[in-house]
C-alpha positions in Angstrom: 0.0 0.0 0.0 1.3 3.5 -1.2 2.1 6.0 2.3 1.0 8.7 -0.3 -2.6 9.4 -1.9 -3.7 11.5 -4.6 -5.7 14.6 -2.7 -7.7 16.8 -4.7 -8.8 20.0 -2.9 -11.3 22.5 -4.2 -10.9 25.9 -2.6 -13.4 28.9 -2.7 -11.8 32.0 -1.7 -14.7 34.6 -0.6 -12.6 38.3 -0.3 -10.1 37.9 -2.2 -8.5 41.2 -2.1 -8.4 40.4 2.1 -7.7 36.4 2.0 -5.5 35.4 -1.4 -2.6 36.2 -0.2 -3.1 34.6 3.3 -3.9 31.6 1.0 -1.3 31.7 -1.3 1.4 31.5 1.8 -0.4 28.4 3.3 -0.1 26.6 -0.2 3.4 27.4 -1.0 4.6 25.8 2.6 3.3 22.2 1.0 4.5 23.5 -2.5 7.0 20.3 -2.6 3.8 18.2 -2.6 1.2 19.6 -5.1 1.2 18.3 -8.3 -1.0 21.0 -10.2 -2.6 24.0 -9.3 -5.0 26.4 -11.3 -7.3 29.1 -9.9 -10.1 31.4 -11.2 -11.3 34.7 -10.0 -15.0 35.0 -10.1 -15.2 38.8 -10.3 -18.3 39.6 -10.4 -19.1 37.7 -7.0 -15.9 38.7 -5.4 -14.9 34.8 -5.2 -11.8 32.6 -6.0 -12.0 29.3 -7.0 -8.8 27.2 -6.7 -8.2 23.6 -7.5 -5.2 21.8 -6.3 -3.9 17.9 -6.8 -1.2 17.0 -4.2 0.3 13.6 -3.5 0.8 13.4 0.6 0.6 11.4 3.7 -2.8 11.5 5.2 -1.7 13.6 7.9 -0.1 16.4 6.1 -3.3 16.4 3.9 -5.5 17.5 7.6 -2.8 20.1 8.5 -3.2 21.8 5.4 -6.8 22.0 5.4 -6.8 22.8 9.2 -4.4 25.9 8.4 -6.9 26.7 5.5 -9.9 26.7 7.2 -8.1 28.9 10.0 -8.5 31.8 7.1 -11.7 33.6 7.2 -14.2 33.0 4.0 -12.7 29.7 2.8 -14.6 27.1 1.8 -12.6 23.7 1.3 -14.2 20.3 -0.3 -11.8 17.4 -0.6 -11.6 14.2 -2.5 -8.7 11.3 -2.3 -7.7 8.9 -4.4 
C-alpha cells in the first residue's frame, strides 16, 4: 500500500482582495507536494475558485486543510484517491 494518496482540494476563496494572499502563503509551505494547481477569479461575485492535486501522507493532507480553514471566508471540499 502507497504511504502517499492523490488529494484533490477545491478551494473557494470569498474576499479575495483580504484572503489570497493569506492563502497563497499556506499553499506554498506544501508546495513540494502539489502536483497542479489552477485558480479562477470570479469577479463579479468577489470569489476565487482554486483547485489543487497534491500527492501526501494523510496527515499532512488534515494540516493543510486545518491551516486553510483557519483563514476567514474559505470554503474547502476534498476528494482522495
Amino acid at each position: 500500500m502507497f504511504d502517499k494518496k492523490i488529494h484533490l482540494l477545491a478551494i473557494a476563496v470569498q474576499d479575495r482582495k483580504k484572503n489570497a494572499a493569506k492563502v497563497n502563503a499556506v499553499l506554498s509551505e506544501y508546495g513540494d507536494d502539489i502536483l497542479s494547481r489552477t485558480g479562477m477569479p470570479h469577479t463579479e461575485h468577489d470569489v476565487s475558485l482554486i483547485s489543487v492535486f497534491i500527492k501526501a501522507k494523510e496527515n499532512r493532507m488534515t494540516k493543510l486543510k486545518q491551516k486553510l480553514q483557519q483563514i476567514p471566508d474559505i470554503r474547502i471540499e476534498s476528494l482522495t484517491v
